[in-house]
C-alpha positions in Angstrom: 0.0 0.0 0.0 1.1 3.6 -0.3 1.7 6.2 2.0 -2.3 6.8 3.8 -0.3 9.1 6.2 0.8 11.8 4.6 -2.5 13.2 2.9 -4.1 12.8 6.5 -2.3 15.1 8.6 -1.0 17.8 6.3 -4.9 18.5 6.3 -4.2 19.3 10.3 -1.3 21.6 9.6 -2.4 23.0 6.1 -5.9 23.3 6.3 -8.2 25.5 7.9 -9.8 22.8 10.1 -9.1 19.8 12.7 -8.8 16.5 11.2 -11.3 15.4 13.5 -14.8 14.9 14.5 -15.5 18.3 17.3 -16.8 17.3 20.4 -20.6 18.0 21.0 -19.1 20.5 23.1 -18.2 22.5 20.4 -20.7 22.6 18.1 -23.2 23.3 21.3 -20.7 26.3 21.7 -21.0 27.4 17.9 -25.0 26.9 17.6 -25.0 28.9 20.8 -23.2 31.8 19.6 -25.0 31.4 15.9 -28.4 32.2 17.9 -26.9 35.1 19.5 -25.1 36.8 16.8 -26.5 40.2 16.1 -24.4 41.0 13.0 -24.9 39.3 9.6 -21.2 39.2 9.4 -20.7 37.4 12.6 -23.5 35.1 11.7 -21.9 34.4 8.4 -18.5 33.5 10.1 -20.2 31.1 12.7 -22.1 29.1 9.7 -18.5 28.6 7.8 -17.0 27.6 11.1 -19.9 25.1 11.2 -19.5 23.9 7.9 -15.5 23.2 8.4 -16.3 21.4 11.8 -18.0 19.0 9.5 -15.4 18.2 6.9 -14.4 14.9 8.4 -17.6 14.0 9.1 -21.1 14.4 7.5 -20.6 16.7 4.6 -24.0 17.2 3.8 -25.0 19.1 7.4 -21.6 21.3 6.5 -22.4 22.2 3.2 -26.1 23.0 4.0 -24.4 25.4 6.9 -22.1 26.8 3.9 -24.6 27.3 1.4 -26.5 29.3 4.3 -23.4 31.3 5.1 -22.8 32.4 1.0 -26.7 33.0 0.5 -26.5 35.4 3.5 -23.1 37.3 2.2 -24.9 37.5 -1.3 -27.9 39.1 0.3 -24.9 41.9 2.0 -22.6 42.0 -0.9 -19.9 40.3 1.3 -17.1 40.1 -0.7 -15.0 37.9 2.7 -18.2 36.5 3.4 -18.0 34.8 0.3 -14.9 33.9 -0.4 -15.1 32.2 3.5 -18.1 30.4 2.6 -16.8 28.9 -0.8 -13.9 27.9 0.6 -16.1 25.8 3.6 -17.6 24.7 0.5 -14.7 23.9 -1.6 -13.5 21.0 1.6 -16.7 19.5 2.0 -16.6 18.8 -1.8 -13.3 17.8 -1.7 -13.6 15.3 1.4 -16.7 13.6 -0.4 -14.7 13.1 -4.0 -16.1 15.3 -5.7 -13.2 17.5 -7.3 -15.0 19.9 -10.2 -17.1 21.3 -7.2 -14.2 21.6 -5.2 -12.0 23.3 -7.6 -15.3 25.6 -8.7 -15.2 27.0 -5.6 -11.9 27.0 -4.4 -11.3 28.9 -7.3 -14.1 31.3 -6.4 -12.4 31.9 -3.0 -9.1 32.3 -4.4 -10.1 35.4 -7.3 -12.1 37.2 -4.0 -8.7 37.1 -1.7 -6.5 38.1 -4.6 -8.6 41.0 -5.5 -8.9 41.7 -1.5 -4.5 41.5 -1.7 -5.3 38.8 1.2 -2.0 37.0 0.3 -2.0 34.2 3.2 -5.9 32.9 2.5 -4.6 33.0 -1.8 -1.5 30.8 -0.5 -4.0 28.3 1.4 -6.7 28.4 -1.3 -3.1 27.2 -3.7 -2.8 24.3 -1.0 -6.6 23.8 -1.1 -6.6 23.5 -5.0 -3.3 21.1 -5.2 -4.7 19.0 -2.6 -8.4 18.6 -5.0 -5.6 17.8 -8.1 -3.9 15.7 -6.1 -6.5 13.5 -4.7 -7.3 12.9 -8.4 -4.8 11.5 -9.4 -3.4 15.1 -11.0 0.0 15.5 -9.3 1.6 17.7 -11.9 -0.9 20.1 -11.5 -0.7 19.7 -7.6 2.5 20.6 -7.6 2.2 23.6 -9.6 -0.3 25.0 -7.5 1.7 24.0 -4.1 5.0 25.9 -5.7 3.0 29.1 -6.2 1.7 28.8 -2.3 5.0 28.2 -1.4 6.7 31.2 -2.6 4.1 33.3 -0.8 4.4 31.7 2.7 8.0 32.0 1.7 7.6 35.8 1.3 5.4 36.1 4.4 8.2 34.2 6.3 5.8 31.6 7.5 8.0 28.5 8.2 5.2 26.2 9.3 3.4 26.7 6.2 6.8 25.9 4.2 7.2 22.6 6.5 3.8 21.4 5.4 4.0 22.5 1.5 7.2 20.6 1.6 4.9 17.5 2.7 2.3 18.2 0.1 5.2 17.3 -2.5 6.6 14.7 -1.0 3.1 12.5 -0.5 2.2 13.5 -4.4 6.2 12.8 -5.6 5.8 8.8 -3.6 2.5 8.7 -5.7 4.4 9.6 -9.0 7.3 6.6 -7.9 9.8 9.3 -7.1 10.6 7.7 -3.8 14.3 10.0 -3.6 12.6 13.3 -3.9 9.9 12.7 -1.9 11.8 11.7 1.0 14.3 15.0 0.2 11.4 16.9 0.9 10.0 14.8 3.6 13.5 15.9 5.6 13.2 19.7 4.7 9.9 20.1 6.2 10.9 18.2 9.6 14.3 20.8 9.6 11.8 23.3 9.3 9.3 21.4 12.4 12.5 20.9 14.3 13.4 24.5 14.7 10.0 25.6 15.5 10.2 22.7 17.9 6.6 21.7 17.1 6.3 18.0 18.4 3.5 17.1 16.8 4.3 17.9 13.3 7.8 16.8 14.1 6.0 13.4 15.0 3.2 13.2 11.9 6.5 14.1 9.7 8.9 11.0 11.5 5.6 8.9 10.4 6.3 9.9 6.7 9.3 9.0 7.0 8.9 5.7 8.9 6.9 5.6 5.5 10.4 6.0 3.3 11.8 3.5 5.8 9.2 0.4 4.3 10.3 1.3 0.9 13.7 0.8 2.1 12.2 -2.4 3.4 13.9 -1.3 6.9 10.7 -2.4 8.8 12.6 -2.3 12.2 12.8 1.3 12.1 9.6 2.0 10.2 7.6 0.4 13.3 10.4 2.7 15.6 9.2 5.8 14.0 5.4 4.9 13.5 4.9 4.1 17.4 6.3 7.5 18.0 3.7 9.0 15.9 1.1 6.8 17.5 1.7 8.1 21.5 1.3 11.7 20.2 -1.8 11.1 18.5 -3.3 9.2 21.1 -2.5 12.3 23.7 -3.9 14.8 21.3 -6.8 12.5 20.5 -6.3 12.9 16.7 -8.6 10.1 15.8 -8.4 10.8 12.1 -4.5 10.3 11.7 -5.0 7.9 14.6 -6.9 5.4 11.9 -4.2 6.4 9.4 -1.8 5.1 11.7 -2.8 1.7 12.6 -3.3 1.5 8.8 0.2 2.0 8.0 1.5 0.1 11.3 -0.2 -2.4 9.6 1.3 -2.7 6.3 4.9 -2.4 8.2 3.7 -5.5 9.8 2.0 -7.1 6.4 5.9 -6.7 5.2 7.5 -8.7 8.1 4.4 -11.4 7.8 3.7 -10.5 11.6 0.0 -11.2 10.5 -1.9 -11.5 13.5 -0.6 -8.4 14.7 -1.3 -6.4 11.2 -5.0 -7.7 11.6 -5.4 -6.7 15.2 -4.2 -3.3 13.5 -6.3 -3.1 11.0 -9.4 -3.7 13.1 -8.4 -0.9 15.6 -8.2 1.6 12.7 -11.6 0.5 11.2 -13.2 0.4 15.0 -12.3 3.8 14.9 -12.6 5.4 11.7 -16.3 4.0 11.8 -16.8 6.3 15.0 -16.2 9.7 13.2 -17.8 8.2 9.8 -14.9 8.5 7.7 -14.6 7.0 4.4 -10.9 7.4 3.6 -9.9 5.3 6.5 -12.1 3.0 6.4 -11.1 2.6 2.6 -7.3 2.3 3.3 -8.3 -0.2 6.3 -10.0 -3.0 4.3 -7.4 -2.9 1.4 -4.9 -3.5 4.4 -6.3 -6.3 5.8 -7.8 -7.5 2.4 -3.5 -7.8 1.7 -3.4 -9.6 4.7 -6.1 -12.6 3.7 -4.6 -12.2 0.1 -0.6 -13.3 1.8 -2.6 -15.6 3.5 -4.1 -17.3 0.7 -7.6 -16.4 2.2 -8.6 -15.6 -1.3 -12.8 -15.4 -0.4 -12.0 -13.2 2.7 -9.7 -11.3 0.8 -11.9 -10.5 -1.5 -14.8 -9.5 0.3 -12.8 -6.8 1.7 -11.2 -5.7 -1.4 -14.7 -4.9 -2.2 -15.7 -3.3 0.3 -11.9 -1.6 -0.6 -13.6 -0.5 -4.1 -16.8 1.0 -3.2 -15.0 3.6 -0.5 -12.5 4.3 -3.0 -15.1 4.9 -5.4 -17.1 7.4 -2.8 -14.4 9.5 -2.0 -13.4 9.3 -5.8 -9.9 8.3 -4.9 -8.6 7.0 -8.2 -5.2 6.3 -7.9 -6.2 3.7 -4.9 -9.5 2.8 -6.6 -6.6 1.4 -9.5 -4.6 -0.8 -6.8 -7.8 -2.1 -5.5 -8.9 -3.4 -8.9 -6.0 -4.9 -9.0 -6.4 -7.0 -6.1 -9.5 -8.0 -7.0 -8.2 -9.5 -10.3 -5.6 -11.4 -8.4 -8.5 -12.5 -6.0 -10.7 -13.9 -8.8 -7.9 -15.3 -10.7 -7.4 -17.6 -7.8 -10.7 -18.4 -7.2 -11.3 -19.3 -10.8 -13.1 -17.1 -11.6 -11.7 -15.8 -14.8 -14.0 -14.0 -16.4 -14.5 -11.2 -13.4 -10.9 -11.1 -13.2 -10.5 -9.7 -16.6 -13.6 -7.7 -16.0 -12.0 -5.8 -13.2 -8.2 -5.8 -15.1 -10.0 -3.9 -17.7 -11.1 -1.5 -15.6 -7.6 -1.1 -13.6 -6.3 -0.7 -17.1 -8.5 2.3 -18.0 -8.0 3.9 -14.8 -4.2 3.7 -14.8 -3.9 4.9 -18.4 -6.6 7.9 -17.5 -3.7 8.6 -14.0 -0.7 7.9 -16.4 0.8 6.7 -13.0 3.7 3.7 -13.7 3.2 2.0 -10.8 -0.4 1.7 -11.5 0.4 -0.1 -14.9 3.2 -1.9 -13.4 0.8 -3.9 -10.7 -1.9 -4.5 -14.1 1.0 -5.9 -16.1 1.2 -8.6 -12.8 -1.9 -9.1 -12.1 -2.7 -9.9 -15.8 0.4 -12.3 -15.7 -1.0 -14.3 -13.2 -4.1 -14.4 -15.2 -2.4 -15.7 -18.2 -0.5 -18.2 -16.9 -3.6 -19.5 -14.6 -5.7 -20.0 -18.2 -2.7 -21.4 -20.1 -2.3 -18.0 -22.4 1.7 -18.6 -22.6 3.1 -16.2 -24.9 0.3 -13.1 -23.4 1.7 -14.5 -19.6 5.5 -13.7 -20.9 5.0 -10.4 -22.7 2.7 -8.8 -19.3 5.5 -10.4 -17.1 8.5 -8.8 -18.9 6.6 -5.4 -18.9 5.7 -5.9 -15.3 9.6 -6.3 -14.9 10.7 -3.2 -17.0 8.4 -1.1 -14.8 9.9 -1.9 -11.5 13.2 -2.1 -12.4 11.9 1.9 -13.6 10.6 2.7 -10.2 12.9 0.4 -8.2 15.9 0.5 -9.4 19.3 0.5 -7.7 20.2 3.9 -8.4 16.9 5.1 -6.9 17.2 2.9 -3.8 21.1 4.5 -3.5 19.4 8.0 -3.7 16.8 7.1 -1.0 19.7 5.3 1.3 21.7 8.8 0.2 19.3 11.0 1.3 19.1 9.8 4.7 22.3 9.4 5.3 22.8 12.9 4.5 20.4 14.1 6.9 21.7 12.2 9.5 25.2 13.2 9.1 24.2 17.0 9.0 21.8 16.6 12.3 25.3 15.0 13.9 27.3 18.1 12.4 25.3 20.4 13.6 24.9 18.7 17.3 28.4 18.7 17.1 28.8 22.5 16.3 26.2 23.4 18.5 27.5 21.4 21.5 31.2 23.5 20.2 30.0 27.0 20.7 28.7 25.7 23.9 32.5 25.1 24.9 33.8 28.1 22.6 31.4 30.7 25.2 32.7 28.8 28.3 36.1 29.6 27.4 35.6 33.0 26.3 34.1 33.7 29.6 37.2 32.3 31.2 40.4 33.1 29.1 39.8 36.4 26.9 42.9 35.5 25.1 41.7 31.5 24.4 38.4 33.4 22.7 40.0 35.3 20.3 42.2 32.3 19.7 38.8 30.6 19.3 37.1 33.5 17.3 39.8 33.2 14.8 39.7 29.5 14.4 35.7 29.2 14.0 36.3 32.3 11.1 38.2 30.0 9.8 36.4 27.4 9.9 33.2 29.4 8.5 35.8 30.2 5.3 36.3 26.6 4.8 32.8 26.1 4.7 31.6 28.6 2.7 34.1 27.3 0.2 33.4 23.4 0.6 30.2 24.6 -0.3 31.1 26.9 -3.3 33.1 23.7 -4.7 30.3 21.3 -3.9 27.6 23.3 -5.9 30.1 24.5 -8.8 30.7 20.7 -9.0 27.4 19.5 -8.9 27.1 22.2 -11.8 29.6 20.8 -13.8 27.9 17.3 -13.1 24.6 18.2 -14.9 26.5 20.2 -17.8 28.3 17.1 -18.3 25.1 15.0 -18.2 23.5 17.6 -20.6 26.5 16.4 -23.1 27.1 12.4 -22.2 24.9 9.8 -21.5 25.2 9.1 -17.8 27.5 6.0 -17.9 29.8 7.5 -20.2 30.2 10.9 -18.3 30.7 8.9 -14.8 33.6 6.6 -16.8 35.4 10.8 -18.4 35.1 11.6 -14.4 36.7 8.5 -13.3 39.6 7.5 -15.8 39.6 11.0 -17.6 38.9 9.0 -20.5 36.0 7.0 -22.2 36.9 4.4 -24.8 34.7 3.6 -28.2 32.6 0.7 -27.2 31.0 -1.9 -30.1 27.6 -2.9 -30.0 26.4 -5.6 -31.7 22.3 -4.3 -32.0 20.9 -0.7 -31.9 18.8 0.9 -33.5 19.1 4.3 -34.8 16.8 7.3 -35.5 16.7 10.0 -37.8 14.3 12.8 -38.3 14.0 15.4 -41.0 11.9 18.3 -42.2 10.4 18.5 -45.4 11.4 22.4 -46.9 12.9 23.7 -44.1 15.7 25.0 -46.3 13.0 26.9 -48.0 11.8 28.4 -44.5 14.6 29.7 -43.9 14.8 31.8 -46.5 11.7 33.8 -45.0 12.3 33.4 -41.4 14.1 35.7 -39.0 17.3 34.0 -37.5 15.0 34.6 -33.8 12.2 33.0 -35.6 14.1 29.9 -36.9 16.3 29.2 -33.6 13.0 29.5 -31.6 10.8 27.4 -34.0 14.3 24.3 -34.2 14.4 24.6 -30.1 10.9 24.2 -29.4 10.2 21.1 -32.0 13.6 19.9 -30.6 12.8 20.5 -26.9 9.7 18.0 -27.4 11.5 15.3 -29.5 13.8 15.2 -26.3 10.8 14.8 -24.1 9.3 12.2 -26.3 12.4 10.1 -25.8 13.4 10.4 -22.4 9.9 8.3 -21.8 12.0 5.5 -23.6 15.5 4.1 -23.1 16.7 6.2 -25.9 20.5 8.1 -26.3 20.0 11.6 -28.3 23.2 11.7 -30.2 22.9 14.9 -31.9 21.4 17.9 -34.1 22.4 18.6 -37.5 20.8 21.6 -38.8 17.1 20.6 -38.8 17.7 16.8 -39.0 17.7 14.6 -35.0 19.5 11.8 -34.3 19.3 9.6 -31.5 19.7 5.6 -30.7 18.3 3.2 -28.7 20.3 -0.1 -26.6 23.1 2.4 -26.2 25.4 3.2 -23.8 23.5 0.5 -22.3 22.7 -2.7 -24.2 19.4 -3.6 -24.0 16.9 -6.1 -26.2 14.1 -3.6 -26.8 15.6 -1.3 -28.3 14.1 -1.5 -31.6 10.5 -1.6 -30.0 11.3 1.9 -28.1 12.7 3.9 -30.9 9.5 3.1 -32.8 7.4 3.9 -30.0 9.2 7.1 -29.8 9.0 7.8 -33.8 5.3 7.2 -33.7 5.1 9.6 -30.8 6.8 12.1 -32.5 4.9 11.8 -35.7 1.3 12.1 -33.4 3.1 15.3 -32.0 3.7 16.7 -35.5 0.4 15.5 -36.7 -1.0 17.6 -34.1 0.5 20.1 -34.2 0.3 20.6 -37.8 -3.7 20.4 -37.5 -3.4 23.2 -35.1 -1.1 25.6 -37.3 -3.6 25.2 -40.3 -6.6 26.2 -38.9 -4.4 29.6 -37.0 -3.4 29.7 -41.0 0.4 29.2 -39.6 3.0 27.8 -41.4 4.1 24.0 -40.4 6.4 21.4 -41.5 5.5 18.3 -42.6 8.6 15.8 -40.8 10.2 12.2 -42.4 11.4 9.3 -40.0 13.7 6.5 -40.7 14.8 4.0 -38.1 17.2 0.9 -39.0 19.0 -1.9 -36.6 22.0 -2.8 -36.3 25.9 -3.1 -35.0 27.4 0.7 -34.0 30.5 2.2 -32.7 30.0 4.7 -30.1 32.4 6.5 -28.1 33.6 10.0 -27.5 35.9 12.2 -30.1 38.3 15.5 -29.6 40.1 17.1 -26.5 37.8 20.1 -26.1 33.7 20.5 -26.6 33.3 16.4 -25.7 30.8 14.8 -28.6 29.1 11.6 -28.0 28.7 10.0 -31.3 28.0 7.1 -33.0 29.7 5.2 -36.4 29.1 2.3 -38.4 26.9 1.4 -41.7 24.1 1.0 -39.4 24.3 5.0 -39.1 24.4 5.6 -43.3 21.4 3.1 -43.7 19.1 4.8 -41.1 19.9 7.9 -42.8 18.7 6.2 -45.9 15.4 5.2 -43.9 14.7 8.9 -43.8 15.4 9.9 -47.0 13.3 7.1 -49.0 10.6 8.4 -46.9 7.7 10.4 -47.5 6.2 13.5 -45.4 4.3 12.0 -42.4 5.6 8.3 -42.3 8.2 6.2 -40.1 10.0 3.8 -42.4 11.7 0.9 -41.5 14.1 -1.3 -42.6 13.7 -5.0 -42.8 16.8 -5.3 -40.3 14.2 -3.6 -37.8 10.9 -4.7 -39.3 12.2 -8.4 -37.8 12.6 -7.0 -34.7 9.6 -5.5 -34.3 7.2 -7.0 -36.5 5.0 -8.7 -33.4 4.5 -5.7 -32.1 3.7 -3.0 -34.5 1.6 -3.4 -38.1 4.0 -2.3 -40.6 3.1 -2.0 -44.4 5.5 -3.4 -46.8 7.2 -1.2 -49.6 8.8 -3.6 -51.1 12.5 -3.3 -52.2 13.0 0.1 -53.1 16.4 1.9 -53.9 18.4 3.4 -51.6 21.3 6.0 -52.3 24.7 3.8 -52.3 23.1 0.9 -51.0 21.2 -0.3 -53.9 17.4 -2.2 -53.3 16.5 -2.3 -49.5 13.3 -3.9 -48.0 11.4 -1.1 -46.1 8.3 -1.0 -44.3 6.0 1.8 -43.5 4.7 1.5 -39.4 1.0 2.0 -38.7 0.4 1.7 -35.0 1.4 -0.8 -32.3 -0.6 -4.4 -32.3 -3.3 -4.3 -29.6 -2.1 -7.2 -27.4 1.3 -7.8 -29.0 -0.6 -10.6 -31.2 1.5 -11.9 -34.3 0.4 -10.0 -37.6 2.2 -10.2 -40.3 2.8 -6.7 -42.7 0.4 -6.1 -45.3 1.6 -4.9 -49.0 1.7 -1.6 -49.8 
């Protein structure tokens, strides 16, 4: 399961009410003081303060109390009134899954403080509105919104709103598999709780990164860190993060097959997130122990809560859950032998991680419908879903990302000893002073010294780590690391790759007409999105030449798919341009119609010159790809047989036939369609 925490509390910290159900002694207070308010204004502030109060708990009786609250600043021409009671409104949507009313009047809330100049309530309404992307599965947008907060509470000083920003990108960066940066900022926003010496969000923040700690698979001191948490939420009776809790003490102990203990758990968090009536434990709390009966081969119990795991997921609208849970449900069907609803609910897993774009959510349907394969016999399906299941992990889990994560906290801990350390030195520095005048300035000297060295370890650190992604910007990774190390990098032979070239039909004959801004601007930007089309793909750019890209696949690291992904990439790139182009005609702008030629085979690569380092590739392989492009027309990737054998179960192709290359004479080439729903055999039609 992923992090349930994180989400949880930073409502606490960043949102405008408790992440729990009041007391009756509460709202007795506010009804009291909403019957004896003698101002519309202070009657409209009591209603909002209702409506929050019931965020975690029965939305319906808090957005009746906001919709009184905005009809009676309507009837005053409230402009705050407003903005208060749409933003009341814009949680009580957002808790019951419903995101377009959320945004709509977060939104709303948002233009009315901007206009007002009320730069703290525009920061939260940012936090508000990431958090209604976020919970949809929209993390890019999340972020973008939680950047713009935090440069306000940045400029306003506000360190606690910082801390709990930071948090904010660090649960939706573990949703998007970036484990490293997620725990990066999971340590900034505890440096930040630390020196405010807040214990309570120093203990919600240890339980995010008890989280960090079970992706490490370091359960020891994931339960160290999560029973921390638990004794501070149980004295502030926070029964909303309290559910979280046993949730996630649960899965630590799902991981170390403690079962009985994970179950006894589980049941505490659903005992209590059925007292305040909340959904999004409860949901988390049945895909727990639903694991649990699943580990246990208790396929019918597992399932029954896995559906019960569904329909909350599905009431609070949670899809990036609601995806996992399918998923389970497949595997729970599967083994029950029940085939047909386990393809019933892959299929909708499928849909819903495509709509999130989320790898780990195609990652667990590429198991799940391995398992289903092999279970029915379906062989050659079984292998191709279990090697992309593979290529996905290795994505997310890699070694280089579990070095960053093991990086990262080692490089907190050694700067929380550093600074103990220096803190526990001026404590001796100021005795001394006090004592010896002359020992002081001995000692004033020495720490100025010290401050120098510093200062300049850390100039040299970040010039370096400049240099680093310069170098990375010119070299592929592996090559770049081998210059830093030997101060050299040999030419290295491989034996398959497969290489790309691009080209624009009469681009010669634009240039005539365009402005030197005008064609430098138009080359970067096409460019710029060819690089992002092939960094989703294990695919080495290798260089521009005038307006023709080149770039190879199963290079500096050997792979066996490279022919598959340079094709994917090509057919990307021709759906860019084929967008694109639409576009430009009907704004009556000029376009470029683009050629694509891709062929397989041995390579050189290596590095050449003393000064200005080039990456580059050589070899016949090279000249025939070239070829590829030039025999094609505007619009099309062609192929050559050498890549066409390599591909041909995975893509339709249309055969050319032999047609005549420059210097090479007749060469088989194939024009590529689209990719073969399934990966069935098809062979390539005539042309």
């Amino acid at each position: 399961m992923k992090n349930t925490l994180t989400l949880f509390w930073m409502l606490l910290v960043c949102g405008a009410v408790s992440a729990q159900r009041p007391s009756p002694a509460v709202l007795d207070k506010l009804l009291s003081q909403l019957a004896q308010a003698k101002d519309d204004t202070t009657r409209i502030i009591v209603l909002s303060s209702l409506a929050t109060s019931h965020v975690y708990y029965d939305q319906e009786t808090g957005l009746d109390y906001a919709d009184q609250a905005l009809q009676l600043s309507d009837s005053i021409g409230w402009q705050k009134g407003i903005a208060v009671s749409k933003t009341a409104a814009g949680r009580l949507y957002w808790r019951k899954g419903k995101f377009e009313e959320a945004l709509k009047n977060h939104f709303a809330a948002l233009s009315i403080y901007q206009q007002l100049g009320d730069k703290y309530q525009s920061a939260q309404l940012l936090t508000f509105i990431g958090q209604d992307y976020g919970d949809n599965g929209q993390y890019t947008e999340a972020i973008d919104y939680w950047s713009q907060a935090l440069k306000i509470f940045d400029s306003l000083n506000d360190k606690r709103k910082v801390a709990s920003v930071y948090n904010l990108y660090s649960w939706a960066y573990e949703n998007m598999g970036d484990y490293p940066e997620a725990l990066r900022y999971n340590y900034a926003s505890l440096k930040l709780y630390e020196e405010l010496g807040d214990s309570t969000a120093i203990a919600f923040t240890n339980g995010n990164i008890a989280q960090d700690f079970v992706t490490l698979g370091n359960y020891a001191q994931a339960l160290r860190y999560f029973r921390q948490g638990l004794k501070a939420l149980e004295m502030i009776n926070d029964s909303i993060n309290l559910a979280a809790y046993y949730v996630n003490c649960a899965s630590v102990y799902t991981e170390m097959k403690s079962y009985d203990l994970g179950i006894e758990a589980i049941d505490t968090a659903i005992r209590i997130a059925r007292q305040v009536r909340d959904t999004f434990s409860l949901a988390y709390a049945h895909a727990g122990r639903g694991e649990i009966y699943l580990r246990q081969n208790n396929y019918a119990s597992a399932l029954s809560d896995f559906r019960l795991a569904t329909a909350f997921f599905r009431a609070v609208s949670n899809k990036d859950q609601l995806t996992g849970a399918y998923g389970k449900l497949g595997v729970c069907y599967t083994y029950l032998g029940e085939y047909d609803s386990a393809r019933s609910v892959f299929k909708k897993q499928l849909a819903l991680a495509q709509q999130l774009g989320t790898g780990i959510s195609l990652t667990q349907y590429y198991q799940g419908m391995q398992l289903l394969d092999s279970m029915t016999g379906n062989w050659n399906d079984a292998f191709t879903h279990y090697y992309r299941y593979v290529i996905g992990h290795d994505s997310i889990f890699n070694d280089r990302n579990m070095q960053k994560l093991a990086q990262v906290h080692l490089s907190y801990d050694t700067e929380k000893k550093e600074a103990l350390a220096q803190a526990e030195q001026e404590k001796k520095d100021i005795i001394r002073r006090n004592i010896r005048n002359s020992i002081a300035s001995g000692m004033g000297g020495a720490l100025i010294f010290l401050v120098v060295v510093y200062r300049q370890r850390n100039k040299i650190a970040k010039e370096k780590k400049r240099s680093d992604r310069l170098l990375l910007n010119i070299l592929p990774e592996e090559t770049a690391e081998e210059l830093k190390a030997t101060g050299s990098a040999g030419a290295r032979s491989y034996d398959k790759a497969t290489v790309m070239f691009t080209d624009f039909k009469d681009f010669t004959k634009a240039a005539e007409w365009m402005t030197a801004h005008e064609l430098v601007s138009e080359i970067n930007f096409l460019f710029s999105e060819f690089d992002k089309i092939i960094s989703n793909y294990k695919i080495e750019k290798i260089k521009t030449i005038g307006d023709s890209y080149m770039c190879a696949g199963g290079l500096p690291v050997p792979n066996k798919t490279n022919a598959t992904d340079v094709v994917n990439a090509a057919l990307d790139i021709q759906q860019f341009m084929k967008r694109l182009n639409e576009d430009r005609q009907r704004e009556n702008k000029h376009y470029f119609e683009i050629r694509i030629g891709i062929h397989t085979g041995p390579v050189v690569a290596g590095i050449v010159g003393l000064k200005k380092f080039a990456y580059d590739i050589w070899g016949d392989t090279v000249n025939l790809a070239s070829r590829m492009e030039a025999g094609c027309e505007e619009g099309m990737v062609n192929i050559s047989g050498a890549t066409f054998e390599e591909i041909k179960d995975q893509f339709k192709c249309i055969y050319r036939g032999k047609v005549m290359a420059k210097n090479k004479g007749e060469v088989d080439m194939y024009y590529v369609e689209e990719a073969i729903a399934g990966n069935s055999s098809e062979s390539a039609t005539t042309l």
